[in-house]
N, C-alpha and C positions, 0 to 999 in steps of 0.2 A: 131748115137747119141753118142756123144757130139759134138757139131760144136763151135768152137773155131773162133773167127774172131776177125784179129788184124788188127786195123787203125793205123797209124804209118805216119809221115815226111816221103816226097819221101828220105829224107837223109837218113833217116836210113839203108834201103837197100844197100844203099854205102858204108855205116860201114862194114855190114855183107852180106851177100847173105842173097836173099826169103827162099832159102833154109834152110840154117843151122838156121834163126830163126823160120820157123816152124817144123824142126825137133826139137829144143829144145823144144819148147811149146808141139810137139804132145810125145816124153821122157817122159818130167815131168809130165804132164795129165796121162800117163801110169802109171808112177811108183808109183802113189798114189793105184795104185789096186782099181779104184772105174768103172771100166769102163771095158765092156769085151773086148779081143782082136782084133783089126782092126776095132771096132766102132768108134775111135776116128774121128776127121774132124777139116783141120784148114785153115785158109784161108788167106791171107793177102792184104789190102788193100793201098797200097801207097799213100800219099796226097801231088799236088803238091801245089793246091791250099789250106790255112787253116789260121786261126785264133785263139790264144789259148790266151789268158786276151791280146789283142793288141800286140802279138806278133806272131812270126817266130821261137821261139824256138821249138825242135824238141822236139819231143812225141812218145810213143807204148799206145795205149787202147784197152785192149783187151774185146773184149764180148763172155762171156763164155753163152752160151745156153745148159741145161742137162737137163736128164729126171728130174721130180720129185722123191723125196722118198731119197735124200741125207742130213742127220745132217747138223747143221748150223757149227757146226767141222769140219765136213769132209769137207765141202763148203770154209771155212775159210783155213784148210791147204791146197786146191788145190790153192787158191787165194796168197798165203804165200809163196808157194813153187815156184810158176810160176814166180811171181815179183820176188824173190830170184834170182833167173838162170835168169831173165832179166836184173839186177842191175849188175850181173856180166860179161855178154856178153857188158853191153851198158854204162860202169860206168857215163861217162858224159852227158847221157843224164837222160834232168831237169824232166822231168813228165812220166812216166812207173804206170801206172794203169789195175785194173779188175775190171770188177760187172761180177756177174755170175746171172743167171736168170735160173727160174725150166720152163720147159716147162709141163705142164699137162698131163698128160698120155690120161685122157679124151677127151682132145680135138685132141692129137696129130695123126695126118693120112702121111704116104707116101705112096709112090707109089704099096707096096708090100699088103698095107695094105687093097687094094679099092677092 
């Protein structure tokens, strides 16, 4: 926990390596200190095929999933910080967004948990 999952234009990956943008996203997710060590998760998803208002313009969305029990502050600077460090790796591209989403403690089971 936290799983980080970025949709993004197959182009983008051509800008940058898979790599170096989910090292940036799993960095910044870290250096907020709201998350313990090696919890982090990021994934990314390339699109070759997409639609964004009748266009081919390239895009990064990311969907942040975290536990519950984080301030709408804390939530916002991770949101802040992340687009931040994306604006700068990706200057020209048009749409770079987050939603971040609390996953329930009550409801939430994996594998370790069963």
């Amino acid at each position: 926990m936290p799983h980080f999952v970025i949709d993004c234009s197959e182009n983008i990956i051509k800008i940058k390596s898979p790599k170096e943008i989910i090292q940036k996203v799993y960095d910044t997710a870290d250096a907020t200190a709201l998350f313990s060590k090696g919890d982090i998760k990021v994934r990314i998803n390339p699109f070759e095929y997409y639609n964004i208002g009748n266009t081919t313009d390239d895009f990064i969305h990311i969907f942040a999933n975290i536990m519950e029990g984080r301030t709408v502050a804390q939530k916002k600077n991770l949101s802040d910080r992340i687009i931040a460090e994306l604006k700068l790796l990706f200057p020209n591209v048009p749409i770079i967004s987050i939603n971040i989403r609390d996953f329930e403690k009550a409801t939430y089971c994996n594998k370790s948990m069963v």
